[in-house]
N, C-alpha and C positions, 0 to 999 in steps of 0.2 A: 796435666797441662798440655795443651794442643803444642805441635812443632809446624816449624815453616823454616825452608830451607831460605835462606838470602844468599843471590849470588850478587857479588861485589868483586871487582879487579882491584877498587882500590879500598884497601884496607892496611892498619898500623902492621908495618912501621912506613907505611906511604902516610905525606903529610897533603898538605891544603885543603879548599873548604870539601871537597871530595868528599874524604873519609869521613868526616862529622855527621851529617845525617843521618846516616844507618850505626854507626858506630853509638851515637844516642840512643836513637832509636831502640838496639839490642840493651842495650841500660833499663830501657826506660818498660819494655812494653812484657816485658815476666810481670808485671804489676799488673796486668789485663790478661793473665791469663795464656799469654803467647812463648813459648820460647823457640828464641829462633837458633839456627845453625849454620855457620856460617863458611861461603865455599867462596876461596879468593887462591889469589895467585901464590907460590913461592916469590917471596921477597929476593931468591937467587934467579930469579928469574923472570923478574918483573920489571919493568920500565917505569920509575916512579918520574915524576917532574920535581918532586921534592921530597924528603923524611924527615921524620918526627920521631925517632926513638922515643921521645915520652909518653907517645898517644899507645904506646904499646899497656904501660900501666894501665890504661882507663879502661882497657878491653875486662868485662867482667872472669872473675877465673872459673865460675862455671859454665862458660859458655863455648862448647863446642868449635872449636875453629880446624876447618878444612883445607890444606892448600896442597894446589901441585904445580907441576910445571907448564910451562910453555911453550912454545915455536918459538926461535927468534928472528928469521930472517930479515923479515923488514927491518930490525931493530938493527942489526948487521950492516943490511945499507945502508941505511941513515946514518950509523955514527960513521961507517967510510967515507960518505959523502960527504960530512958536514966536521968532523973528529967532534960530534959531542960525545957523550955517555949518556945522556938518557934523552928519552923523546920527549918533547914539553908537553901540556896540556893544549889544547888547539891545533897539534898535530903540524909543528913549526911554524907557524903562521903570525906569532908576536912580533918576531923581529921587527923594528923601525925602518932598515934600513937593508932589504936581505940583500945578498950577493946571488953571483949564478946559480951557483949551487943548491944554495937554499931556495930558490926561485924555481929550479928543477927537482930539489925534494918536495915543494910545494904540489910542482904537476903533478908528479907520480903520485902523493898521497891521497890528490882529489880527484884523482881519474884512474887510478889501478889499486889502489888501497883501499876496499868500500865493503863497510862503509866506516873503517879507520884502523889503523897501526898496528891496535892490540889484538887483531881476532885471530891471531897465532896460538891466543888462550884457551881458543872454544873445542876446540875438538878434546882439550884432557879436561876441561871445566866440565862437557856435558857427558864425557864415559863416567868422572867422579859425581856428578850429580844424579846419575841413574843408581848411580850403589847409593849413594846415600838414601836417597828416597826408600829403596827398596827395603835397604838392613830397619832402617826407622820406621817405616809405616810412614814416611810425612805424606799428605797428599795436598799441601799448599807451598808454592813457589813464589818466590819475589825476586827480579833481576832488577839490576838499578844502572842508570846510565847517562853519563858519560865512563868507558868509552861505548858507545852504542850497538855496537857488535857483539856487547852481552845478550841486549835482548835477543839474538839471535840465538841462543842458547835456551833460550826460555819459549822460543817459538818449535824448537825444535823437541824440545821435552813435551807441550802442550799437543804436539801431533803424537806422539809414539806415548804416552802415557796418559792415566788416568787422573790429573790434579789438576789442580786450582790456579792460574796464572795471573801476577800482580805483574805489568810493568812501571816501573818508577821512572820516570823520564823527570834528571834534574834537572837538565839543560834542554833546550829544544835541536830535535834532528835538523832535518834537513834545511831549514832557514837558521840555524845557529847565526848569529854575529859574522865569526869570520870567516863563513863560506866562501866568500865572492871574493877572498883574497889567496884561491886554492887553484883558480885558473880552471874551475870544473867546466867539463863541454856539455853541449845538449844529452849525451848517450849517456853519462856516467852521473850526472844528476838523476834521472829516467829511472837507474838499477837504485840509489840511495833512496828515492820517493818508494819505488816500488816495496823495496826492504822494510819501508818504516810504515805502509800503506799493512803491508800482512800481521807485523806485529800488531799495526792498533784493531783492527779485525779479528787477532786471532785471540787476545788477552783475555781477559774475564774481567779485568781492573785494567785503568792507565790512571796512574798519579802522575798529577803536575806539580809544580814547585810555585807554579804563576799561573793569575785567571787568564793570563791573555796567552800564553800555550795553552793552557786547557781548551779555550775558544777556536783558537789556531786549529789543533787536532780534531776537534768535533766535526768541522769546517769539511774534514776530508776524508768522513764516515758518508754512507746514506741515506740513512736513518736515523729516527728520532731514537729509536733502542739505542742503537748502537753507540749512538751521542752520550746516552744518559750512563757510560760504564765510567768514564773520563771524568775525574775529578778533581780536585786542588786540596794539598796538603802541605804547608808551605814550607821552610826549613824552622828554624827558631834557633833559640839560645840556653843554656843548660844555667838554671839558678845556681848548682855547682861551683858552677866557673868565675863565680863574682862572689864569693863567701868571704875572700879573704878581704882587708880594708887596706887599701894602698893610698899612696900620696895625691893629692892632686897634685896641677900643674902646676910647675914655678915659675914656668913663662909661656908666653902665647905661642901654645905648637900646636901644628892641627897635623892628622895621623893620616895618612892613609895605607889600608890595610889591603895586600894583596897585589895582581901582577897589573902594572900601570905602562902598556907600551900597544903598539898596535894601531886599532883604532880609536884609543881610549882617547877624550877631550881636553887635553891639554889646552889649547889655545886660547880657550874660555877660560878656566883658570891663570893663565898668564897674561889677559887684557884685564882679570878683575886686580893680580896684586899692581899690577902699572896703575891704577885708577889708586888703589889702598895707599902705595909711595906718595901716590900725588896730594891725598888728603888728611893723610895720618904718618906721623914720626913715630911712628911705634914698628917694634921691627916682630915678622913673625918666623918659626921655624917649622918648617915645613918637611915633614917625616913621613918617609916613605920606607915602610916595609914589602919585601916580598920584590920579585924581578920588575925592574924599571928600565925604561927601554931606553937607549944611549939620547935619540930625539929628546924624548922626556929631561933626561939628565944634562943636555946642554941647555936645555930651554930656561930652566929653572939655576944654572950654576953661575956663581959671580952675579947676585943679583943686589941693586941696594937694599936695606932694610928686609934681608930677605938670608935664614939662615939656612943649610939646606940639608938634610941630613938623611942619606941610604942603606936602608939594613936589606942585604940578600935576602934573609931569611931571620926565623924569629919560629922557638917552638910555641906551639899554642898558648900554655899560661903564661909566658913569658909577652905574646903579644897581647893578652886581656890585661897586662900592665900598663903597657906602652897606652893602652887605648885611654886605663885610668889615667892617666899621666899627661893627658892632653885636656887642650881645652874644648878643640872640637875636632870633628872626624867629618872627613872626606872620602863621600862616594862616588863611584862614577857608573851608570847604565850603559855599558857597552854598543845597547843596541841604537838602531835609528828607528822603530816605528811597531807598529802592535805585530806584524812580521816576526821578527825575531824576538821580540824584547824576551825579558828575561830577571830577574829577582836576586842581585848579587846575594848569598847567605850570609856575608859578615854584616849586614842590616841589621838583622836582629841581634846578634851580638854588638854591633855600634847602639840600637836602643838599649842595651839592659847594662851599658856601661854608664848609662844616663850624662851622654855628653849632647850637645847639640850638632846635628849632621848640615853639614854642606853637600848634598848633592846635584851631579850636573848628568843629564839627562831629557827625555820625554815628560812634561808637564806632566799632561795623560797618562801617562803610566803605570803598573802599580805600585812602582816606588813612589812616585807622590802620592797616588792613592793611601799610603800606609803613613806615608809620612805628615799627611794631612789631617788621621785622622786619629795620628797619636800624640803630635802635636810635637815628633822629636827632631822638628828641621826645616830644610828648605832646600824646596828642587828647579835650578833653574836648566834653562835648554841652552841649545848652541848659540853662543855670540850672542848672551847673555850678558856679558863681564862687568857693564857698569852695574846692575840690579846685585849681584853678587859680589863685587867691590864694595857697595853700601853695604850688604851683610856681612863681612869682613870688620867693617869699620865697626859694625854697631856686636859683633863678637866680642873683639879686642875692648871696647869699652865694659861689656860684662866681665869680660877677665880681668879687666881692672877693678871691678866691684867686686870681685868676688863670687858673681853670679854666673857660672860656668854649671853648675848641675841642673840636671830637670826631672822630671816624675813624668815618664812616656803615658798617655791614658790608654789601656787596654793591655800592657805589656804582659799581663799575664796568661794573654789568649795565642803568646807563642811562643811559652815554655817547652822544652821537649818533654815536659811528662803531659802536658795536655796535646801534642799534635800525637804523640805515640798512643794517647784514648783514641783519637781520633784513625790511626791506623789500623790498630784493635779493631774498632766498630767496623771496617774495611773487608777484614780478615772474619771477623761472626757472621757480617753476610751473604759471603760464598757457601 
């Protein structure tokens, strides 16, 4: 069986949608032929934004796992400056409502941090990746990213070595979401383009998670070669994780899954349940797992007809209940425009719970592209709220029938054993 080293920062016992991907993935892809080996951080010295001791189980037990330490200083700052213990995902930038301090961790991260937090990793990531390659004989590499400063490990191995280079870009660089909320200046945007300009040049593969990153990045190749290395591999959902048979829902609660503060659309949500009060006595509960941002939490608190309920956190099987257990699920597209956008991954685990999705977002997107064409929902845009008020209404009336389940059409084109053929065939063509 052929080897390929993966490096990954986040891996179990690091929790959120992070670690899933690849975490499947090494599940999934010894079926094709592949086994991979896996080179992540010491969990003592790792900066998680959140853990999952149980995702620790899921890791297969013949699978190679490599971890060393880190640098910490940035990490050192940050919690001085701010008394957290760990650095969030986004690199502090959720906050609703930040103070000085985090408004000056904000600068320093997006103009002397680059191109993010963790690359205190990369100098024992890439001495331990040269031994590994070497003792193994592997000659194919895959780094995956967020935080982005991986690939830098992988561009650095592709120059001083003879392998194969896959980068995985889950998230997109340099236009991410909350960039524009880091205070970056003209110079230190310039080094972060540059950074992500030599990866996508130096690669042999660049996987996207989204056709409109993948178009994005082609965009700022020169060539038609160099275009055609770039491809779309999108996340999915593990048939695993739905085996077991849970309750539906006993009352109208809609889920949303994941971190809801920042620039996420509250306000569209909050003009559609005012239109829902005004037309309908039914009351709904509105469940939010995962960090919720204090904006968020007054917005929604003491509402009529409106129950409200906040879980910090939630281990993974535990939230594929929660999701059964509703009647429908709430997405929200971060982004504002094919720029940034971007493919939240509890998507496909929202389709294969077969609830119906409310998402608020870019029409155009490919979350409405997917959602349009699997028939699992409905995406409306900003200051939307009456259009999505009406599908509020006309929800609450299905969960009054009883008609709360659906049958996604195509949901089986993103299982993680069918995108991990699909990484397979990636990995045979190098």
């Amino acid at each position: 069986m052929n080897k390929v080293l993966v490096i990954s920062y986040y891996w179990p016992p690091s929790g959120g949608a992070g670690v899933q991907r690849w975490l499947k993935f090494t599940k999934y892809l010894p079926s094709y032929g592949w086994e991979p080996v896996i080179l992540t951080v010491d969990p003592q010295y790792a900066s998680y934004p959140q853990r999952d001791e149980s995702l620790v189980k899921e890791v297969p037990s013949s699978v190679q796992v490599v971890r060393t330490k880190s640098s910490g200083a940035v990490f050192s700052a940050y919690r001085m400056l701010t008394g957290s213990r760990e650095i969030p995902y986004g690199g502090f930038v959720n906050e609703d409502d930040p103070g000085f301090l985090q408004r000056v961790s904000r600068f320093i991260r997006g103009n002397f941090v680059l191109p993010d937090a963790r690359k205190g990793w990369n100098r024992h990531a890439l001495k331990k990746a040269r031994e590994i390659t070497k003792a193994g004989n592997i000659r194919t590499v895959i780094t995956t990213s967020p935080p982005h400063s991986t690939q830098l490990i992988g561009l650095k191995l592709k120059k001083t070595l003879n392998i194969k280079w896959i980068a995985d870009l889950r998230d997109p660089w340099s236009e991410i979401y909350y960039s524009r909320r880091m205070y970056q200046t003209s110079p230190a945007r310039k080094i972060n383009l540059s950074m992500e300009k030599k990866v996508l040049n130096a690669a042999d593969r660049v996987i996207c998670t989204c056709n409109s990153t993948a178009n994005l990045l082609r965009s700022k190749l020169p060539d038609d070669r160099l275009q055609e290395k770039i491809i779309t591999v999108t996340n999915g959902y593990d048939p695993d994780d739905f085996k077991a048979v849970h309750p539906g829902p006993e009352s109208f609660t809609i889920t949303y899954l994941g971190t809801f503060a920042g620039d996420y659309d509250a306000e569209t949500l909050s003009g559609a349940l005012d239109y829902f009060r005004a037309h309908d006595p039914g009351v709904i509960n509105l469940r939010f797992i995962g960090k919720t941002g204090s904006r968020t939490e007054k917005l929604f608190r003491n509402r009529e007809n409106l129950n409200l309920q906040i879980i910090p956190y939630a281990e993974h099987a535990r939230a594929m209940e929660y999701l059964a257990g509703s009647a429908a699920l709430l997405l929200v597209v971060p982004s504002r425009g094919k720029e940034d956008e971007m493919i939240p991954g509890r998507l496909f685990e929202y389709l294969a719970s077969k609830r119906k999705i409310i998402a608020l977002g870019p029409e155009d997107s490919d979350v409405g592209d997917i959602l349009r064409k699997t028939g699992g929902g409905k995406i409306f845009s900003r200051n939307d709220s009456v259009e999505l008020g009406k599908y509020l209404i006309s929800l609450h009336n299905d969960f009054k029938n009883a008609n709360f389940e659906i049958m996604p059409s195509g949901l089986e084109e993103y299982s993680r054993s069918v995108l991990a053929a699909k990484i397979a065939d990636v990995l045979n063509s190098l």
